[in-house]
C-alpha positions as CSV (number, residue, x, y, z in Angstrom):
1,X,-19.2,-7.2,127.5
2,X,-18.9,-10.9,126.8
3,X,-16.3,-12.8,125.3
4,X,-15.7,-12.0,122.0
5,X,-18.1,-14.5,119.4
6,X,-21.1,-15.2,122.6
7,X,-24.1,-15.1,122.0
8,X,-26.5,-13.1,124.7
9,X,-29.8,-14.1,124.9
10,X,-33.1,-12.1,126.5
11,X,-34.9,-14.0,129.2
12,X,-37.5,-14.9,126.9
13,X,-35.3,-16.5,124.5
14,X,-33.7,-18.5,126.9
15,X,-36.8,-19.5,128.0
16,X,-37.6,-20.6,124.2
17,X,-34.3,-22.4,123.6
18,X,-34.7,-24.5,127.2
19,X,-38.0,-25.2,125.6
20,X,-37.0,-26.8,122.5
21,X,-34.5,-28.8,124.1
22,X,-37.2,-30.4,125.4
23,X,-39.3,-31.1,123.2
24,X,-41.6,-29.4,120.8
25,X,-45.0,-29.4,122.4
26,X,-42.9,-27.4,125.2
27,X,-41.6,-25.0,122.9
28,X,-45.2,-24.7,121.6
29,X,-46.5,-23.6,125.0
30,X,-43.6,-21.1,125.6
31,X,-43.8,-19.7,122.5
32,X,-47.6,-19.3,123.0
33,X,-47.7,-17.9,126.4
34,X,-44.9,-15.4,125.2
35,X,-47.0,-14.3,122.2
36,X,-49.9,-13.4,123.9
37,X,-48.6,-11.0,126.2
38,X,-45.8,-9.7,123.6
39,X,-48.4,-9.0,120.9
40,X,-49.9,-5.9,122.9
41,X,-46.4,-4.7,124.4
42,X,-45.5,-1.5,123.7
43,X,-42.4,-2.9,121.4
44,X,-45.9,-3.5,118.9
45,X,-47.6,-0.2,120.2
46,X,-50.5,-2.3,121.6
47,X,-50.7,-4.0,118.3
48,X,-53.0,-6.6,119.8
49,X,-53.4,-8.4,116.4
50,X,-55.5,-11.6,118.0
51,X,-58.1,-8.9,119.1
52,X,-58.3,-7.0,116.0
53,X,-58.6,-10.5,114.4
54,X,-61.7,-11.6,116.7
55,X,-63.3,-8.0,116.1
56,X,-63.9,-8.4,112.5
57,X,-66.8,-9.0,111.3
58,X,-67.5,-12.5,110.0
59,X,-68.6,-16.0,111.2
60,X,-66.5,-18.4,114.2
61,X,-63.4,-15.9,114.7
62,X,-62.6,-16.3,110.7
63,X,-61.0,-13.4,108.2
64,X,-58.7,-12.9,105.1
65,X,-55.3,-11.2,105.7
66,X,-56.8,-8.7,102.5
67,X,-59.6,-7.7,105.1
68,X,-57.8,-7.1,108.2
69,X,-55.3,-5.2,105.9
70,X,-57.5,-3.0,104.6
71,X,-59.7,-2.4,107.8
72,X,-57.1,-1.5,110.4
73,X,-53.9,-0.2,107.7
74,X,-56.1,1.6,104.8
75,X,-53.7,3.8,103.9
76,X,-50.4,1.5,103.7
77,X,-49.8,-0.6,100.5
78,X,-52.0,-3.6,100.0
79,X,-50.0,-6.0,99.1
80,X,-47.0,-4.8,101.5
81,X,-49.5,-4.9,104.6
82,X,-50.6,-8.3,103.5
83,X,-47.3,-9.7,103.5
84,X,-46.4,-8.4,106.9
85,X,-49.3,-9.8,108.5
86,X,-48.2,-12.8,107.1
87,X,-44.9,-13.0,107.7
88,X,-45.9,-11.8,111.9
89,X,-48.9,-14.0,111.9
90,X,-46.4,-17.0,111.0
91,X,-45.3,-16.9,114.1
92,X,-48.7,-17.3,115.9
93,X,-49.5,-20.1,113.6
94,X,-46.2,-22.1,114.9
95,X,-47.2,-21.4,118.5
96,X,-50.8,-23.0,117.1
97,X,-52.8,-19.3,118.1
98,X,-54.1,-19.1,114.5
99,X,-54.2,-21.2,112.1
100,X,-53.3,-19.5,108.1
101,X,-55.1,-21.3,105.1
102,X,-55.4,-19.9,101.4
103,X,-55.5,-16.6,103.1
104,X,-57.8,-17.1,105.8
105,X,-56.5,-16.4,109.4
106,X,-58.8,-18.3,111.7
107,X,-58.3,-18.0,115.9
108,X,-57.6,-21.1,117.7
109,X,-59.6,-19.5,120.8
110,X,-58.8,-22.4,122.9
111,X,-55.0,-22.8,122.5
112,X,-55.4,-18.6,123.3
113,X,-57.1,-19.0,126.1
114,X,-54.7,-22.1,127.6
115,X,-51.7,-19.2,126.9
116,X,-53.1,-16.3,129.2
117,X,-54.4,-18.5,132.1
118,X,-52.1,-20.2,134.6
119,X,-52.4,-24.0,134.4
120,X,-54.9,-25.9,135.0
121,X,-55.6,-29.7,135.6
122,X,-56.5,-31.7,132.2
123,X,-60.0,-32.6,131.0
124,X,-60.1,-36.3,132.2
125,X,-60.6,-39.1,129.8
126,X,-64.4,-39.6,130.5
127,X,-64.8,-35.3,130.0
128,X,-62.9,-35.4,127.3
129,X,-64.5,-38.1,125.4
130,X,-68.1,-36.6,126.5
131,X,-66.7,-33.3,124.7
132,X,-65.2,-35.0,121.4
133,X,-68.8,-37.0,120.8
134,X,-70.9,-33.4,121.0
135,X,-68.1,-31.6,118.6
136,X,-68.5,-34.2,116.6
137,X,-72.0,-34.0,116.2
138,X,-72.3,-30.0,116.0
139,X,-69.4,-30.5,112.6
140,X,-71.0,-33.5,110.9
141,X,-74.5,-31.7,111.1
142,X,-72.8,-28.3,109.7
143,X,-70.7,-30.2,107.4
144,X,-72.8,-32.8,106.3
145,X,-70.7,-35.5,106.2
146,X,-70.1,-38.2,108.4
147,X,-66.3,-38.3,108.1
148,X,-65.1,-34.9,110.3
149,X,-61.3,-33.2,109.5
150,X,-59.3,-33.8,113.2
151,X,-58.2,-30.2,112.7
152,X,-61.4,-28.8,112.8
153,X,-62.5,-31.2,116.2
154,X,-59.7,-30.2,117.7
155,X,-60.5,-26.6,117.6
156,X,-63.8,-26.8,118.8
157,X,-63.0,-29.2,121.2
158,X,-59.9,-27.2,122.7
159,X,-62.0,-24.1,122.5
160,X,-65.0,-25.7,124.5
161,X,-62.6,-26.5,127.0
162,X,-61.6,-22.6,127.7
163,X,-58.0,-23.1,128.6
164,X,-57.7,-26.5,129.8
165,X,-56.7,-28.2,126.8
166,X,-53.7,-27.7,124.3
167,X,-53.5,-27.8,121.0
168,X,-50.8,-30.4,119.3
169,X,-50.3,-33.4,121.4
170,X,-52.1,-32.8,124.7
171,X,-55.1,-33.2,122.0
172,X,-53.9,-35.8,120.2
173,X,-52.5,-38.3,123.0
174,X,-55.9,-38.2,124.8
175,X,-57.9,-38.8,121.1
176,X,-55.8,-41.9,120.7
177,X,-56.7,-42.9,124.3
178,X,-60.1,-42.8,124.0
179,X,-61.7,-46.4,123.4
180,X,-62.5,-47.2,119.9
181,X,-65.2,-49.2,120.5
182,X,-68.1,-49.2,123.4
183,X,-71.6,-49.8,123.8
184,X,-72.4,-46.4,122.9
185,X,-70.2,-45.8,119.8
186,X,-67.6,-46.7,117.1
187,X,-64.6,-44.1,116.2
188,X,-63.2,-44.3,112.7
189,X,-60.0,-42.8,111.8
190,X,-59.9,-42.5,108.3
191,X,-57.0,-41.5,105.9
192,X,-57.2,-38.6,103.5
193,X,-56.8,-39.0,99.4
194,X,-54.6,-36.7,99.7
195,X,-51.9,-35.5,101.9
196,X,-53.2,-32.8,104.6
197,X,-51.3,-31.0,107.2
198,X,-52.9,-31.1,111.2
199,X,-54.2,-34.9,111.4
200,X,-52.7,-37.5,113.6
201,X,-50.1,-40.6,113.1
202,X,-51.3,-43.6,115.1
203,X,-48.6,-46.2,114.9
204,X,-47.4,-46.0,111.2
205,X,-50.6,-44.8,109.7
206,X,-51.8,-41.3,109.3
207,X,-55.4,-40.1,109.1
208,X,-57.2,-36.7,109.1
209,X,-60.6,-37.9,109.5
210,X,-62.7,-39.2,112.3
211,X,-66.3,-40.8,111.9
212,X,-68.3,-41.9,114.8
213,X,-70.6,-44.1,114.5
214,X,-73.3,-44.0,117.8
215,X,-75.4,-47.0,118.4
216,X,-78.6,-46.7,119.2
């Protein structure tokens, strides 16, 4: 027994609480590389909810907390499942796995992927920059517009990367290194009308699009 009002923690949360001592990007990455192998322990019963969320059917890893309800828990409540997977998947969202909007539960496949594999070096500036210019292309073409949302580079940029790239500020220090101007293009950070969540502060400005303008 300890002494009377201490608090015991599990390895893991020890882990977690050294973490955010240190900062939160660390905390981030414990937290991730925690979930990952938690979320099919037998404490869940092989739950394995990032699985079940990549097997349903649909377009780039996407789904609605309704649908994965009601495909893998048809005969609990609706609405009861629904808020459970959202109060459980709130947890995955801090650690940056997923990503919850209006509903939707989309994968972040490559801050997964950087969780289950033992670390690895960085993209360098030069790969990374190669990497950001053909995301960037494949989203303006889908999206039509020139002026990209960061959150949506990031996750295809992480992703392409397969584990050697963090989401949060690994991401974002080596965007704001990049040049902002060279012989073959411009970058444009551009501010939103309105205030949205997963863009980047650079100095006291914050912006949530990028436009890149190539030169021929």
């Amino acid at each position: 027994m300890g002494d009377r009002g201490s608090i015991r923690l599990s390895p893991i949360g020890a882990l977690l609480v050294e973490a955010k001592a240190e900062g939160q990007d660390e905390y981030v990455r414990v937290l991730a590389k925690h979930l990952v192998r938690w979320q099919c322990s037998e404490h869940l019963r092989g739950l394995c909810i990032l699985q079940k969320i990549k097997e349903m059917p649909g377009k780039d890893f996407v789904t609605t907390l309704d649908r994965l309800a009601s495909r893998y828990w048809p005969s609990s409540s609706p609405s009861l499942m629904v808020g459970n997977l959202r109060r459980l998947l709130g947890y995955f969202e801090l650690a940056r796995l997923v990503a919850l909007s209006n509903g939707q539960v989309i994968l972040n496949e490559g801050q997964i992927a950087a969780a289950r594999r033992v670390e690895q070096p960085p993209p360098t500036l030069h790969e990374f920059s190669e990497m950001v210019l053909k995301a960037y292309t494949k989203l303006a073409m889908s999206l039509q517009q020139r002026a990209v949302p960061i959150p949506l580079l990031e996750r295809d940029v992480c992703r392409a990367f397969n584990g050697r790239l963090w989401h949060g500020a690994q991401f974002r220090d080596m965007l704001t290194k990049m040049p902002r101007e060279t012989p073959d293009y411009v970058l444009l950070f551009m501010q939103p009308m309105m205030r949205e969540s997963g863009g980047i502060r650079i100095g006291e400005r914050y912006y949530y699009y990028l436009q890149i303008d190539k030169r021929m």
